[in-house]
C-alpha positions as CSV (number, residue, x, y, z in Angstrom):
1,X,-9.2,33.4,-3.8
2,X,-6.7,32.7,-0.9
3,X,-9.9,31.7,1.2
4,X,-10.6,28.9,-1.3
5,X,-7.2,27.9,-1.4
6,X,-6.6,27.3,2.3
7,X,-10.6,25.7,2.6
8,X,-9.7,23.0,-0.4
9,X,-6.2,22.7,1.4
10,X,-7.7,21.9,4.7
11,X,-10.5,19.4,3.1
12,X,-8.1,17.7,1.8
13,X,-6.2,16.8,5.1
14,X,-9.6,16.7,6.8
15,X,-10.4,13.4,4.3
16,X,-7.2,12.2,4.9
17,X,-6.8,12.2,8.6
18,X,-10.2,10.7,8.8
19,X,-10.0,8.2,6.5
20,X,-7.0,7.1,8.5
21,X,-8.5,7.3,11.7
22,X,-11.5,5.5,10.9
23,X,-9.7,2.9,9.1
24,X,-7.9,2.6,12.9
25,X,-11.1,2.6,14.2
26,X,-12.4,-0.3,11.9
27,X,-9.4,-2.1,12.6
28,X,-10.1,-2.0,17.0
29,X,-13.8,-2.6,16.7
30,X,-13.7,-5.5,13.9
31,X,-11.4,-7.4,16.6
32,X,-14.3,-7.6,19.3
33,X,-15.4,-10.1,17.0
34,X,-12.5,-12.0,17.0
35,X,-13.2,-14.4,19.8
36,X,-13.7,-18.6,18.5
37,X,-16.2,-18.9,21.6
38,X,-18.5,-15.9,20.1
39,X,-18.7,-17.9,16.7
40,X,-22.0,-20.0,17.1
41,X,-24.2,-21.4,14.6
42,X,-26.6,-18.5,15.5
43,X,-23.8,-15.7,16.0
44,X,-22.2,-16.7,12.4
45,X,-24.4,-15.1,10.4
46,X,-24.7,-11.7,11.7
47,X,-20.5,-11.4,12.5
48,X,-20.0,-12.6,8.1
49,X,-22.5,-9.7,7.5
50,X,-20.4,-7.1,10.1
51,X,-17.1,-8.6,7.7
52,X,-18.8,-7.3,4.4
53,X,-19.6,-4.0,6.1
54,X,-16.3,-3.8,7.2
55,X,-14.8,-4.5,3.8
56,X,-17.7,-1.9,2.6
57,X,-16.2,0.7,4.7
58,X,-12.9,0.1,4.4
59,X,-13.0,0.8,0.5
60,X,-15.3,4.1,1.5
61,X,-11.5,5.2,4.0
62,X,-9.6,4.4,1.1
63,X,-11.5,6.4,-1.5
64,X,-11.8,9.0,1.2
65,X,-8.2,9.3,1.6
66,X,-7.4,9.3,-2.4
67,X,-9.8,11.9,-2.9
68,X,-8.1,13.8,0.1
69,X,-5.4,13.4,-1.0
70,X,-5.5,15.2,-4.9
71,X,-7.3,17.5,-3.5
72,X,-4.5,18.7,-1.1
73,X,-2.2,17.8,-4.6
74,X,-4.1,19.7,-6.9
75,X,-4.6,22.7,-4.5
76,X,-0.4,23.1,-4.3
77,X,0.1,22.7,-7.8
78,X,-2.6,26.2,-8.4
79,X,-1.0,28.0,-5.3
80,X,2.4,27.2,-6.9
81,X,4.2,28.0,-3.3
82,X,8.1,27.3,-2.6
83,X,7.4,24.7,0.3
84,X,9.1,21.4,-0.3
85,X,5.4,19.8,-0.5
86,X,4.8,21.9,-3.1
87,X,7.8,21.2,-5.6
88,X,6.9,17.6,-5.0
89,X,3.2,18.1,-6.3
90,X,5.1,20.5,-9.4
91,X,7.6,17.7,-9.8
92,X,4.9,14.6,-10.6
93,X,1.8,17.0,-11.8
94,X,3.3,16.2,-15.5
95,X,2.2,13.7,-18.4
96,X,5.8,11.7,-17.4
97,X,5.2,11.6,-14.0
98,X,1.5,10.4,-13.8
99,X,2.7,7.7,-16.5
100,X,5.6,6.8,-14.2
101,X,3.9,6.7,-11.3
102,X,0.7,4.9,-12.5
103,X,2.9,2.0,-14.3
104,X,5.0,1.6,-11.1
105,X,2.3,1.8,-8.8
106,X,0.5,-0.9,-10.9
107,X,3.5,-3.3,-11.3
108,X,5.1,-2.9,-7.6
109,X,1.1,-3.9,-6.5
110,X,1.3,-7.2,-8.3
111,X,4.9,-8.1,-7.5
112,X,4.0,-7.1,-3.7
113,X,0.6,-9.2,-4.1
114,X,2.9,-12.5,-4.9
115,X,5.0,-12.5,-2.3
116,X,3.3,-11.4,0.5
117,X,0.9,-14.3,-0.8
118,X,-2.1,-12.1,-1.9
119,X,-2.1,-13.5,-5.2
120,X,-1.1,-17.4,-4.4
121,X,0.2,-19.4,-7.4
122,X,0.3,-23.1,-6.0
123,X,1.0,-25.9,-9.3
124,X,1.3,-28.8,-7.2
125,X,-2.2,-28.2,-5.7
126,X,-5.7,-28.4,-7.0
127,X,-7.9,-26.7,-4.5
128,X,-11.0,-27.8,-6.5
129,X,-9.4,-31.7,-4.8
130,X,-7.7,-30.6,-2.2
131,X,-10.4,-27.7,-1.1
132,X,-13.5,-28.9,-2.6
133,X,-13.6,-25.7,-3.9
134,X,-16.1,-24.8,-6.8
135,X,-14.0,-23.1,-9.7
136,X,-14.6,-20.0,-10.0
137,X,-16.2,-18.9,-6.4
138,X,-15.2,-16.5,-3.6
139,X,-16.2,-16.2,0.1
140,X,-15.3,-13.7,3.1
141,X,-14.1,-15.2,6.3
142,X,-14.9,-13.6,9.2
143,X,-13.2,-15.0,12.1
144,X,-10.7,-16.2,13.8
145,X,-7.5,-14.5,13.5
146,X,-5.1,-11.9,15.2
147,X,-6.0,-7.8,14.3
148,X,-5.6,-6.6,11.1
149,X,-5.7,-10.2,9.1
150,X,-9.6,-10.4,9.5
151,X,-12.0,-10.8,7.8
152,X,-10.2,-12.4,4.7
153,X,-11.1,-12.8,1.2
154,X,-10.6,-15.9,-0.4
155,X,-11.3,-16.1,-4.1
156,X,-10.6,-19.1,-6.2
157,X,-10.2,-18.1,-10.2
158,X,-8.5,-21.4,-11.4
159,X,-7.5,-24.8,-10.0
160,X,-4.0,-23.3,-8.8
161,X,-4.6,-19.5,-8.8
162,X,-6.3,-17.8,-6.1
163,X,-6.6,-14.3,-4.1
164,X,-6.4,-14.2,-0.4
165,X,-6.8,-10.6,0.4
166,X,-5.9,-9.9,3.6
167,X,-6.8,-6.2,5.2
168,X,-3.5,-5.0,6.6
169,X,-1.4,-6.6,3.7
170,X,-4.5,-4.7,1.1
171,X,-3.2,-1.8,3.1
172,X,0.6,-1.9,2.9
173,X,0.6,-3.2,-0.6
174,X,-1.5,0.1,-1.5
175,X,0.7,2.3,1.1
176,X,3.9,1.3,0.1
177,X,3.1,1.3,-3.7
178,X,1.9,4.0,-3.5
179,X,5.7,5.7,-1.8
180,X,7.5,3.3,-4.3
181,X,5.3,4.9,-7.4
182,X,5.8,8.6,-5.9
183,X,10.3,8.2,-5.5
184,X,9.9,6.6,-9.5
185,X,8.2,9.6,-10.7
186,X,10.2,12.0,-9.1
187,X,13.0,10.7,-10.0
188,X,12.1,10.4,-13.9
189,X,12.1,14.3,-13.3
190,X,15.0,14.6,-11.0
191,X,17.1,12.5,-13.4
192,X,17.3,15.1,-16.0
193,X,18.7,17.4,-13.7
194,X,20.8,15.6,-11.3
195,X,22.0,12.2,-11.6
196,X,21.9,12.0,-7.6
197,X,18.5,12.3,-7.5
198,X,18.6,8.7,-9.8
199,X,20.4,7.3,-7.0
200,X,18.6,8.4,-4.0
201,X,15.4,7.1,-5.4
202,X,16.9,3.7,-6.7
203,X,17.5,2.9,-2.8
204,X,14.3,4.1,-1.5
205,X,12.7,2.0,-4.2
206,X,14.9,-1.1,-3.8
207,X,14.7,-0.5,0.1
208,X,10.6,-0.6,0.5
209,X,10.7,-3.5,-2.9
210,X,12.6,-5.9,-0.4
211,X,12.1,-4.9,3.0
212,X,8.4,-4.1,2.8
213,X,7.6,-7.4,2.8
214,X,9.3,-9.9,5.4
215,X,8.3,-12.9,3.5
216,X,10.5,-12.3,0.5
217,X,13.5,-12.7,2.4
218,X,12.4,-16.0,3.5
219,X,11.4,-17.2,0.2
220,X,15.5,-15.9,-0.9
221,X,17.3,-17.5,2.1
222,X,14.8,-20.8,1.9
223,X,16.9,-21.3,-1.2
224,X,20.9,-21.2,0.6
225,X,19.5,-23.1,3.9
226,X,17.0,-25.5,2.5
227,X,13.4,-26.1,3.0
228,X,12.9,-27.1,6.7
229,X,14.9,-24.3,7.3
230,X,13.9,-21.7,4.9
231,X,10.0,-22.2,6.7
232,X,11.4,-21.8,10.2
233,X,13.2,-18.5,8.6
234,X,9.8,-17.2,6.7
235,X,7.9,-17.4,10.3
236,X,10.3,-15.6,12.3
237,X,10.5,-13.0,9.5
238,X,6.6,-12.8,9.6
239,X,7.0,-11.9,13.1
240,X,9.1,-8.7,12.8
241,X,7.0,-7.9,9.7
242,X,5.7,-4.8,11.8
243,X,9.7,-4.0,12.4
244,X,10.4,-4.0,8.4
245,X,7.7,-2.1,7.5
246,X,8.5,0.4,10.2
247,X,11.7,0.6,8.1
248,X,10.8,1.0,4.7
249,X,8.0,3.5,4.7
250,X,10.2,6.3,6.4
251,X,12.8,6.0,3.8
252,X,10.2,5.7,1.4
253,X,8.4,9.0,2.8
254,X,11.9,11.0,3.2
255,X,13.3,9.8,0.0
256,X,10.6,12.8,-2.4
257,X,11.6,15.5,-0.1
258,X,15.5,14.5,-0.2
259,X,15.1,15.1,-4.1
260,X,12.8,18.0,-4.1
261,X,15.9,19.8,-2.2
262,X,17.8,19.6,-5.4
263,X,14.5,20.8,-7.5
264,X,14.7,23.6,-5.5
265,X,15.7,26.8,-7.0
266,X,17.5,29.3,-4.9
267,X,14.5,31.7,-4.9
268,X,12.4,28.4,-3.3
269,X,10.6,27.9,-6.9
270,X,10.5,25.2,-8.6
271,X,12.8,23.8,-11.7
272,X,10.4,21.5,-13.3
273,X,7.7,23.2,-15.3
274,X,4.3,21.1,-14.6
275,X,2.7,21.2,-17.6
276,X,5.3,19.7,-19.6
């Protein structure tokens, strides 16, 4: 029995670390094809079938690393040990907690896909005019842009509604919602216990909500310094989006480990029953 424990255990990170890694991977060999003077009438065709591989095995990293992931979940929940991992897993392996979690995780994706400009909302434009676009329709492009924001996704569901899905914003929208989702449901449990626990969540939350994505802050100052200025604001923010993110997912990632210390008991074991 402590063989299978340890082999699921291991699989788990296995899945993860290579789903990372070949997401990495993806990420370096996708930008070979980056180059305008590459793109020629005869080269165009091939590199827009390389972009839906890429998107094809980019979902495969991401459903890697998910699987991975409950599995290594899963396997410290049934070996019920008194490492901090594990009282995390007890903490959000209840009924509350998935809810929690899954509604957060849902709602912090959509609010994160407006203002990094995933989901685009523009009124005042009618790309079926403006774009000569044909309403609905979708198309990938695969070139030309810096690494990580090709190939993109543009999808056109109305005459002002669109997607423009964007690989490392798809990733940090799924990363960080995920971390934001996590703190909410340990913190539903943590609450009952200690109202600290509230507040250390509430500002890993608020923290990865704001910082995580550069752009909000320029559409919030764009408001004070007017519209000129808010634009020049937004583009120098884009530029230390790297910074911000670099910011918010380590307070994101220490935040569940700061609150499973206080669901500690003094034997190691946990104080949240994961059934309930």
């Amino acid at each position: 029995m402590e063989t299978d424990f340890v082999t699921r255990r291991k699989s788990g990170q296995k899945l993860m670390i290579l789903g990372f890694v070949s997401i990495v991977i993806l990420f370096i060999i996708y930008s070979r094809y980056q180059d305008p003077q590459l793109i020629t009438p005869e080269a165009f065709e091939p590199i827009q079938r390389i972009a839906y591989g890429f998107y094809i095995i980019l979902v495969a990293c991401l459903g890697g690393i998910t699987y991975g992931l409950y599995i290594f979940h899963r396997e410290k929940v049934e070996k019920k040990q008194k490492d901090l991992f594990t009282i995390i897993a007890l903490t959000t392996w209840n009924k509350k907690s998935k809810k929690v979690f899954l509604v957060t995780f849902v709602f912090y994706g959509i609010f994160f896909s407006l203002v990094s400009g995933t989901l685009v909302y523009q009124p005042e434009v009618n790309f079926a005019i403006h774009y000569g676009a044909t309403i609905p329709s979708g198309f990938v492009a695969p070139c030309c842009g810096e690494p990580g924001y090709m190939p993109k996704i543009i999808i056109y569901l109305t005459e002002h509604i669109g997607l423009q899905i964007i690989p490392v914003n798809l990733l940090l929208q799924i990363i960080v919602s995920y971390l934001v989702g996590l703190n909410a449901a340990i913190a539903v449990s943590a609450f009952s216990i200690s109202r600290k626990g509230r507040g250390v969540s509430t500002i890993g939350a608020a923290t990865g909500l704001f910082i995580a994505c550069p752009t909000c802050a320029g559409t919030f100052m764009s408001i004070f310094v007017g519209t000129a200025s808010g634009i020049a604001l937004t583009l120098a923010l884009t530029h230390l989006q790297t910074l911000f993110i670099a910011i918010s997912i380590p307070i994101l990632i220490i935040t569940p480990f700061l609150m499973a210390k206080k669901l500690r008991n003094a034997d190691g074991s946990c104080k949240i029953d994961s059934t309930t």
